[in-house]
C-alpha positions as CSV (number, residue, x, y, z in Angstrom):
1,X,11.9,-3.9,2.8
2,X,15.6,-2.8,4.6
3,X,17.3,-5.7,2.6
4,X,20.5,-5.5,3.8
5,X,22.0,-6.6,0.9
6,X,23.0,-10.2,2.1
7,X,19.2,-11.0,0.9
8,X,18.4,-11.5,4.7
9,X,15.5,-8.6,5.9
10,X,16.8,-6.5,8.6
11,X,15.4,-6.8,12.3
12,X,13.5,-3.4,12.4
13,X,11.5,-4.7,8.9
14,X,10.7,-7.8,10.9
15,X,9.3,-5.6,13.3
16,X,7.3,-3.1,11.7
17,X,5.6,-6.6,10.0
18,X,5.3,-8.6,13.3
19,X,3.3,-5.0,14.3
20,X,1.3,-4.5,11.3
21,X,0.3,-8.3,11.5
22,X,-1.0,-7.5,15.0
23,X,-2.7,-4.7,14.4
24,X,-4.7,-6.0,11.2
25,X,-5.9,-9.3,13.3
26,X,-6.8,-7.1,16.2
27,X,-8.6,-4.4,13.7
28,X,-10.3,-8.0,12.1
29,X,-11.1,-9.1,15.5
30,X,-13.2,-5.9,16.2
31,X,-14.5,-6.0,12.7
32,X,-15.8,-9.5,13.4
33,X,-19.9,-8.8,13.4
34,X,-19.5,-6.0,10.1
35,X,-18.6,-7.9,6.7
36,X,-17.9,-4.9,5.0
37,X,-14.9,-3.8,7.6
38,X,-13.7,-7.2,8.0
39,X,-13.6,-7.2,4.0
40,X,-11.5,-3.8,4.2
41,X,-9.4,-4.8,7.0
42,X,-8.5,-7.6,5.1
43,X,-8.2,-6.6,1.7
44,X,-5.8,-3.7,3.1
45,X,-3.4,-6.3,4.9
46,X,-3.0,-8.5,2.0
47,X,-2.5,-5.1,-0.1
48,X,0.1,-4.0,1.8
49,X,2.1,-7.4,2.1
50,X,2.4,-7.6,-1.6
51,X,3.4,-3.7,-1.9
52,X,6.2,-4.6,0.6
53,X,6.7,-7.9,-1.5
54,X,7.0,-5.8,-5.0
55,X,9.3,-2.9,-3.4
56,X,11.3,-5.5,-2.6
57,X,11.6,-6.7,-6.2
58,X,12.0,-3.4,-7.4
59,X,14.6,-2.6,-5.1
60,X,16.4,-5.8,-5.9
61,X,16.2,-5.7,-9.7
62,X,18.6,-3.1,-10.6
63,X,19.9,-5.1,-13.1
64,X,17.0,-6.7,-15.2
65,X,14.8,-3.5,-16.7
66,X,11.7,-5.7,-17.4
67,X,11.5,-7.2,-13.8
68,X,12.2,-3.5,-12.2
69,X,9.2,-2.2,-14.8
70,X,6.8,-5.0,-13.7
71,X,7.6,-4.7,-10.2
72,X,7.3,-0.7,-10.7
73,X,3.9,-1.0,-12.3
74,X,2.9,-3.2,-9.1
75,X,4.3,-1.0,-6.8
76,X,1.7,1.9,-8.4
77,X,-1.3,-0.1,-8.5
78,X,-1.0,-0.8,-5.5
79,X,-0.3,2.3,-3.7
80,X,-3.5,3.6,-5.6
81,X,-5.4,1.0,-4.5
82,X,-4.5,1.4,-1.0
83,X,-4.9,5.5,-1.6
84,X,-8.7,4.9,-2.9
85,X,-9.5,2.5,-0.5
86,X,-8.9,4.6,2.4
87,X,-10.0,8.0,0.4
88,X,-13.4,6.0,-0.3
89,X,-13.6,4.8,4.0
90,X,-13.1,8.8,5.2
91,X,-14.6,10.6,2.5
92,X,-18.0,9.6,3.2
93,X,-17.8,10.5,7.1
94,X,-17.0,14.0,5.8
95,X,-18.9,17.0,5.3
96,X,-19.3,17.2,1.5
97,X,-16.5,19.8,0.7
98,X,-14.0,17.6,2.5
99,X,-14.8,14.5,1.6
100,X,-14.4,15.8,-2.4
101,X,-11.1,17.7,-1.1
102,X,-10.3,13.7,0.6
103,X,-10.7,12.0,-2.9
104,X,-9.3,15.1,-4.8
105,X,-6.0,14.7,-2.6
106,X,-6.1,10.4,-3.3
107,X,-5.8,11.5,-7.1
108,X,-3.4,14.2,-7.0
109,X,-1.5,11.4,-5.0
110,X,-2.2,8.3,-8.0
111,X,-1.1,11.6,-10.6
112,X,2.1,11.9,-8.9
113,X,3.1,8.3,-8.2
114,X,2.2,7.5,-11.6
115,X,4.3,10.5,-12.9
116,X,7.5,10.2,-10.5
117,X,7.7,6.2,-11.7
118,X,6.8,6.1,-15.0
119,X,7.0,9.7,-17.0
120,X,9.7,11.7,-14.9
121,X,12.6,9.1,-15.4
């Protein structure tokens, strides 16, 4: 999360969390009357704050190999999760063909994150 290696986070990563912050309570304010987008909305944010949280730990734990595999493992799980959540919101407002070609992408993208953490190294 830009750690700029003084373990104080940089200015600009403030930023961009001050902004995604915004944006999720203004997408949860719209989402207000429909529990199912409210649900998304907030399941997303709190997805994305503990990616940001585990990069960090992976980024910072060079040193121990167990933390930087746990943190790794994190990282995945929850880039998937984030990758089928969104796949499983656009693919339905799709014509068939690209909704399957939507989801088909979201696990060619879980394949490869999995591969480029865990099997290629």
């Amino acid at each position: 999360m830009m750690d700029r290696g003084d373990g104080h986070i940089s200015l600009l990563a403030k930023l961009g969390l001050a902004v995604l912050t915004c944006n999720s309570l203004v997408a949860a304010y719209r989402s207000w009357g429909d529990p199912g987008s409210l649900a998304f909305v907030e399941l997303a944010y709190a997805a994305l704050l503990l990616l940001l949280h585990f990069l960090r730990r992976f980024e910072r734990a060079a040193a121990a190999p167990a933390d930087r595999g746990r943190a790794k493992a994190a990282v995945w799980a929850l880039s998937t999760l984030l990758t089928a959540m969104f796949a499983a919101r656009v693919a339905p407002l799709m014509p068939l063909p690209v909704g399957v070609a939507v989801w088909a992408v979201a696990a060619v993208t879980a394949g490869g994150g999995f591969w480029a953490l865990f099997i290629s190294h």
